[in-house]
C-alpha positions in Angstrom: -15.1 -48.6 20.0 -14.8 -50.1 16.3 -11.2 -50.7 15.2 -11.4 -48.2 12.6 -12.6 -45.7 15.5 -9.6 -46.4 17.5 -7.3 -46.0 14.8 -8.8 -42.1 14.1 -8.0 -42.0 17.9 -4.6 -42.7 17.9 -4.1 -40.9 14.7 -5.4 -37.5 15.9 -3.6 -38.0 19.5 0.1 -38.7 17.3 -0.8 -35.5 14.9 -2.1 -33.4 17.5 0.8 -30.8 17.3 0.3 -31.2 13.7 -1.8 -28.7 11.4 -3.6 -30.5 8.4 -3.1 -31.0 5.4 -0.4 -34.0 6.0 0.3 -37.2 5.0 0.6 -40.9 7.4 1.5 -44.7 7.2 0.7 -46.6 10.3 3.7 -48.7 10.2 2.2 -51.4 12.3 0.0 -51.2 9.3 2.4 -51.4 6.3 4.6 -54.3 8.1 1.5 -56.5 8.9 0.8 -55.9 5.0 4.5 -56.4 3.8 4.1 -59.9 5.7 1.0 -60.5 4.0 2.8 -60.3 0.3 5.5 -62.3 1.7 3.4 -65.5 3.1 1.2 -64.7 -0.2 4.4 -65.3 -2.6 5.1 -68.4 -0.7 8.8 -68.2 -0.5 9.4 -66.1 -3.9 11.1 -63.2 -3.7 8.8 -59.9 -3.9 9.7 -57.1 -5.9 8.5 -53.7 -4.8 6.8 -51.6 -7.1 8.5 -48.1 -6.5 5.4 -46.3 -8.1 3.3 -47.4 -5.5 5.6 -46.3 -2.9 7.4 -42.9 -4.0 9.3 -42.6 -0.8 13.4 -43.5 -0.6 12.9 -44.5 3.4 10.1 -46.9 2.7 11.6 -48.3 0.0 14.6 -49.3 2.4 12.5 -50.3 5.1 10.8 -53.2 3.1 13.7 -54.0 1.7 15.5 -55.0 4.7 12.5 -57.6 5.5 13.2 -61.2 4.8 11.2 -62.0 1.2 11.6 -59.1 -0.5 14.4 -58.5 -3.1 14.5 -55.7 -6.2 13.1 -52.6 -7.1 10.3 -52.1 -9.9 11.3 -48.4 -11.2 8.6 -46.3 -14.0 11.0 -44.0 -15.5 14.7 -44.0 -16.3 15.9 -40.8 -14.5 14.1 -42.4 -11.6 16.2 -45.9 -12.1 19.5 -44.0 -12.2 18.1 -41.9 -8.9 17.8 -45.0 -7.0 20.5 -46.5 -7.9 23.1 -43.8 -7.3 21.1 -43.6 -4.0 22.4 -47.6 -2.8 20.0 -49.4 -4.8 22.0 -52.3 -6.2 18.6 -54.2 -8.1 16.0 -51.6 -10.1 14.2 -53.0 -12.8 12.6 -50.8 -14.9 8.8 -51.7 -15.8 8.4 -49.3 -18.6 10.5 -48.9 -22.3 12.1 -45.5 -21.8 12.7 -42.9 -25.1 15.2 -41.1 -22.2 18.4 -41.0 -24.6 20.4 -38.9 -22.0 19.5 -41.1 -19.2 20.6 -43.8 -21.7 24.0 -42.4 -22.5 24.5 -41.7 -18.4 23.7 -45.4 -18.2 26.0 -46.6 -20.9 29.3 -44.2 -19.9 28.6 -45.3 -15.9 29.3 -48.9 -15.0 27.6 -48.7 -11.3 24.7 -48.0 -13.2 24.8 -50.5 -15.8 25.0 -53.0 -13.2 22.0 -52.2 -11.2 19.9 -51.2 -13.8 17.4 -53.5 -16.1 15.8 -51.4 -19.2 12.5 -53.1 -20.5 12.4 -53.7 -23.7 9.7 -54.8 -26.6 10.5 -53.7 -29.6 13.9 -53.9 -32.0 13.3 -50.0 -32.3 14.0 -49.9 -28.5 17.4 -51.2 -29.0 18.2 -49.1 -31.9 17.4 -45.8 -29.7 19.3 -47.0 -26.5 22.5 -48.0 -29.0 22.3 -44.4 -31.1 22.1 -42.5 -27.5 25.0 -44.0 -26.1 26.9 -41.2 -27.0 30.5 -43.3 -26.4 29.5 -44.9 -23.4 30.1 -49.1 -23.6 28.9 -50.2 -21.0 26.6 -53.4 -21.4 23.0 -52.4 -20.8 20.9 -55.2 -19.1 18.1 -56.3 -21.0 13.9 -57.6 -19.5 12.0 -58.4 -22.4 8.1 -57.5 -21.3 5.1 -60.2 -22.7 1.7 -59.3 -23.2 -0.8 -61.2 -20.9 -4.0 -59.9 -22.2 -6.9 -62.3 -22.9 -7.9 -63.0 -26.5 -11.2 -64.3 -26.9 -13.9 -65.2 -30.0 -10.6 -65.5 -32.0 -9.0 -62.4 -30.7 -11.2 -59.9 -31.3 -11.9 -59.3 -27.8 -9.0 -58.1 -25.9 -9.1 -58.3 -21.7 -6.0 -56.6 -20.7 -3.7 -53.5 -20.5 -2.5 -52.5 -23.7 1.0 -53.1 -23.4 4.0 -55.1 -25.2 3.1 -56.3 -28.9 4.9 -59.5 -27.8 2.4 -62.1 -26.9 3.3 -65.7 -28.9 6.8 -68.0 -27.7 7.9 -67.0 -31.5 7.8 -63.4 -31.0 9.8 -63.2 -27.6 12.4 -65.9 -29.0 12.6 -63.6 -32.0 13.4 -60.9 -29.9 15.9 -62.7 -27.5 17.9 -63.8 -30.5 18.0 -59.7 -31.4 19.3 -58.8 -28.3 21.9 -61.5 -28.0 23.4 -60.7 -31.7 23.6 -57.2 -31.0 27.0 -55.9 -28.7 26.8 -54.1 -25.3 23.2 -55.7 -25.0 22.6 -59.1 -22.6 19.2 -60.5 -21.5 18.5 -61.1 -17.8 14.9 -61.1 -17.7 11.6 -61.7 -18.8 8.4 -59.5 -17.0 4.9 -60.4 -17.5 2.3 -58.2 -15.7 -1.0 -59.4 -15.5 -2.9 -56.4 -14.9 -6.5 -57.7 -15.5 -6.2 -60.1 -12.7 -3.7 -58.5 -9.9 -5.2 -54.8 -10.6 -9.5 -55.4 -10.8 -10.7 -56.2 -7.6 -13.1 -59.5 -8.0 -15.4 -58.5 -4.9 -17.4 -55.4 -6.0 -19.7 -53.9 -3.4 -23.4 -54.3 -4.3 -22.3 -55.7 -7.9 -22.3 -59.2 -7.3 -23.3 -60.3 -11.2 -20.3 -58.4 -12.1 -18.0 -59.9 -9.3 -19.1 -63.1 -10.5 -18.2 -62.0 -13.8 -15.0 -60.6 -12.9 -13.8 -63.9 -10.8 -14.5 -66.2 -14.2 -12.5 -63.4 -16.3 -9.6 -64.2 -14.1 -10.0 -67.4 -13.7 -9.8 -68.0 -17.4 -7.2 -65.3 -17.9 -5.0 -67.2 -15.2 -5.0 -70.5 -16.7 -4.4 -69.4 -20.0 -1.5 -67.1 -19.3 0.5 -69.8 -17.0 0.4 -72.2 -19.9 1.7 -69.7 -22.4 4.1 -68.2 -19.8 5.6 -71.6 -19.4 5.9 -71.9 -23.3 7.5 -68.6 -23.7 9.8 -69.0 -20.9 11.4 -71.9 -22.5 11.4 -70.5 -25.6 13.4 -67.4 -24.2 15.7 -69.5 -22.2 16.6 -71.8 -25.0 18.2 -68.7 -26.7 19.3 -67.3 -23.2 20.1 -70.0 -20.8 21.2 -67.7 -18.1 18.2 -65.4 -17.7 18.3 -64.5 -14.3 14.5 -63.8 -13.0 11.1 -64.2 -15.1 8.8 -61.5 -13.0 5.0 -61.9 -13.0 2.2 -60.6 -10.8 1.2 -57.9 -8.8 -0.3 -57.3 -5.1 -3.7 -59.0 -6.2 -2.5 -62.5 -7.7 0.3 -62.8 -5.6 -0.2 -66.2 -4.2 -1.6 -67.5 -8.0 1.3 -65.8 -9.6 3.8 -67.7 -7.1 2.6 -71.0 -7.8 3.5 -70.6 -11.5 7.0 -72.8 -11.8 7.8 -71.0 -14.8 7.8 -67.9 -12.4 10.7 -66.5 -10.1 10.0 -64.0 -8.7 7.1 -61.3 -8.1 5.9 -57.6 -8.3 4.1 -56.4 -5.8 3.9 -52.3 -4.7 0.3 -51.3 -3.8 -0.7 -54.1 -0.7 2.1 -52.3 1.4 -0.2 -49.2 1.4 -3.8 -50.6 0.6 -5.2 -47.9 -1.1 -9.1 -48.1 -2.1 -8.8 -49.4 -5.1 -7.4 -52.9 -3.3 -10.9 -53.0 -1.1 -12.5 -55.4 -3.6 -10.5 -58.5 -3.6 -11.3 -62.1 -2.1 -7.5 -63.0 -2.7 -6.4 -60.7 0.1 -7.4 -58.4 2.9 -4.8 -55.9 3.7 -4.6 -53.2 6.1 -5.2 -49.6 5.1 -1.5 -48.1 6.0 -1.2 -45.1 3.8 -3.7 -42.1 4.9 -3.8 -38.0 4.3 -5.8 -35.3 6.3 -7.4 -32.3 5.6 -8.9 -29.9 8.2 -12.2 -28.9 8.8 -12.4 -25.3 7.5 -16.3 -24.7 7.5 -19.6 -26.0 9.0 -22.2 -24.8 6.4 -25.4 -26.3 8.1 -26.8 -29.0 10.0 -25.0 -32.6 8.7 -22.2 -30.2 6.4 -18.7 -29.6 7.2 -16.2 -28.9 4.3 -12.4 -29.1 4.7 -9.6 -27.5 2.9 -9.2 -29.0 -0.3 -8.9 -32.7 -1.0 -9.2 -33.0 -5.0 -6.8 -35.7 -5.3 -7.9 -37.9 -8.4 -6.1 -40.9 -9.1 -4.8 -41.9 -12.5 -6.9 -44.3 -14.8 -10.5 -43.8 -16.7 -12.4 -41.5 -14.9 -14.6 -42.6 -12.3 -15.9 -42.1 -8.8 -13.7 -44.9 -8.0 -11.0 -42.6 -8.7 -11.9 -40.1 -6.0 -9.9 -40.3 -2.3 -12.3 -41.8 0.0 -13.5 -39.9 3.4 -12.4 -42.7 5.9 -12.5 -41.0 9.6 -14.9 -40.8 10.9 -16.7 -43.1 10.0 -19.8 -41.9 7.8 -19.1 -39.2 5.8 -19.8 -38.5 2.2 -19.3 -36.4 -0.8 -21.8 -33.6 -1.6 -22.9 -35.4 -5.3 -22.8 -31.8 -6.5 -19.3 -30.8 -5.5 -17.6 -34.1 -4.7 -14.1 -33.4 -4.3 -12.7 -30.0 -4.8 -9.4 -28.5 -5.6 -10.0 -26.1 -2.7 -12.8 -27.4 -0.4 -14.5 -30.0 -0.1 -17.9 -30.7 1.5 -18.8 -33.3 3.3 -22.2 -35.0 4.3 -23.6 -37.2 6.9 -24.3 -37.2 10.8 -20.7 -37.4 12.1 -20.2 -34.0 10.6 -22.5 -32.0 13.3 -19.3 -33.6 15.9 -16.1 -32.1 14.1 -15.3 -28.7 15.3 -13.1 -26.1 13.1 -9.6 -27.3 12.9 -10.4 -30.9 13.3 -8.9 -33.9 10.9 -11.0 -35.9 8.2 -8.8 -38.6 7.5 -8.7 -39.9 3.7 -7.4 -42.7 1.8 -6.3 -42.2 -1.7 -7.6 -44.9 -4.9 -4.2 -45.7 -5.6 -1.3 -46.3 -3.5 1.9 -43.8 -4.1 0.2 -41.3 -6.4 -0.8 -39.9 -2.9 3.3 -38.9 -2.4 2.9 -36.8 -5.6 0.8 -34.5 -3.4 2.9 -34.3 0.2 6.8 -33.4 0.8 7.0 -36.0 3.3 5.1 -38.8 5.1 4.6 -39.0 9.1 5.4 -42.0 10.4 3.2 -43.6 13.2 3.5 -46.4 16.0 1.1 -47.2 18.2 -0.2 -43.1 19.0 2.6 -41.3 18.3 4.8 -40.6 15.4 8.3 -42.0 15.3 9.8 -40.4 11.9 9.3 -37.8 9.3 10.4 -38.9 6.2 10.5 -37.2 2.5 8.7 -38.1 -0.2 9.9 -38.3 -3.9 8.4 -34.9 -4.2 10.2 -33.7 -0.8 13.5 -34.6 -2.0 12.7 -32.9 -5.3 12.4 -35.7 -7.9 8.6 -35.6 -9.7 9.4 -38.2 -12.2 6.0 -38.1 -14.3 
């Protein structure tokens, strides 16, 4: 029996009361991975992504492991969630134009305390101050740099498109705005290099573009810790206290971590291991995070289809985007159908062995975009299940 084949054992055996469609993390799974990151960041502390995670109990469970340290929040009313909830750390990756989250921010000092806004722009500033309405509270400030590559003189870009601060000039400019301007104090400096922890290097059957990929990063790497040094000095020259410059992301970790300039790092998706994160020589994580749906029909000879299972992920469209059929082994997509909002067939000899009510297990392309489709998440040991907990969605928060 394969590993993979053992695993669909014990995860039919610990659902087996259980009607599909649900939700899973092998915990076994997910703690072999959050040790991974941890070894990987080489004595850094990690902060987890809460977008790749979208579930309070989770959260809390890595959070109490040795090596990790912070929350990574996407929205504002999500920041001010968490941290009402116990969170004491959230950092929030994304500017916000939330003014009412901003004034419950400003008149709350809890909040002010736990919570980091991101900011890249002067007009950011100007929105948090004018949506105060009367609340003084000192808001905590991460100033984001872009990490894109520029090459042939800049006019081609590798990289998300994200903060319009990219030189040492620009982000010192910045720092000096925040620190003349009351009820404002910079903490922190973020850097996310997308292009190298979030495009797998190791593309099945595309080896000319793997190649291409690994020089990409390899470039992108050494160009971005020397300019990350530079504008880390320039920043703390205005703010001598910062307190953490954050960088990376689950897959450039350990190249992230060696970066002295660096303190600490993101990291949200390899706790899960979602497709996308198949295609990496840096790593090789343990899928954690699974869904399935039951088998509804058997069509014909080599056909079953299951209930639904249309679960794109987020990003340019693309195949890659699609859940993956994972157990058993073997099974594909009809190219005609792929998957459906309602059903979705499925191709290839292990269908003529799955009866009518039997689980196809699936793993999404991203990591916590899954949670956006379950109220809660079964937790498994070993073969049975050991926890039920709720999922952003189950506790009623769908932040985006």
């Amino acid at each position: 029996m394969t590993a993979r084949a053992a695993d669909r054992t014990r995860y039919n055996r610990a659902t087996a009361h259980l009607d599909a469609p649900i939700a899973v993390v092998d915990l076994e799974a997910f703690d072999a991975n959050a040790d991974d990151l941890v070894g990987r960041a080489a004595g850094k502390p990690i902060r987890v992504a809460s977008k790749s995670v979208r579930c309070r109990a989770l959260l809390e469970r890595v959070l109490a492991r040795p090596g990790f340290a912070g929350i990574m929040s996407f929205t504002m009313a999500e920041s001010l969630w968490l941290a009402r909830a116990g969170f004491e750390d959230v950092l929030l990756a994304y500017p916000s134009a939330d003014r009412a989250a901003f004034a419950e921010l400003a008149a709350d000092p809890k909040l002010a305390a736990a919570v980091t806004v991101m900011v890249d722009d002067q007009a950011q500033l100007e929105l948090i101050d004018a949506a105060r309405a009367g609340g003084r509270e000192e808001i905590r400030v991460c100033l984001e740099l872009d990490t894109s590559l520029r090459l042939l003189g800049g006019r081609v870009r590798i990289g998300a498109l994200r903060s319009p601060l990219r030189s040492p000039v620009q982000l010192a400019e910045l720092a000096r705005s925040v620190a003349r301007r009351p009820g404002f104090r910079l903490v922190g400096l973020m850097a996310y290099e997308g292009h190298v922890a979030g495009v797998g290097d190791s593309i099945a059957g595309r080896p000319l573009r793997s190649r291409a990929v690994r020089l990409m990063q390899s470039a992108a790497r050494k160009e971005l810790a020397t300019r990350r040094a530079e504008v880390v000095r320039a920043v703390r020259a205005v703010a001598p206290d910062l307190e953490f410059v954050n960088g990376g992301g689950t897959g450039s970790v350990q190249h992230t971590a060696a970066e002295r300039a660096v303190t600490e790092i993101a990291a949200g998706s390899g706790l899960y291991v979602p497709r996308l994160f198949d295609n990496y020589t840096s790593f090789t994580g343990r899928p954690a995070a699974l869904f399935a749906q039951p088998v509804v029909r058997r069509p014909g000879v080599g056909v079953v289809t299951v209930l639904g299972g249309g679960y794109p992920a987020s990003g340019a469209a693309g195949a890659d985007r699609l859940p993956v059929p994972y157990l058993p082994e073997g099974l594909r997509y009809d190219p005609q159908e792929g998957a459906g909002e309602v059903q979705t067939p499925l191709l290839g000899a292990p269908a003529d062995d799955l009866l009518i009510g039997d689980k196809v297990w699936f793993r999404h392309a991203k990591a916590g975009e899954l949670c956006e489709r379950f109220d809660e998440l079964h937790l498994i040991e070993g073969d049975r299940i050991t926890a039920t907990v709720p999922t952003y969605r189950g506790e009623g928060r769908t932040f985006l």
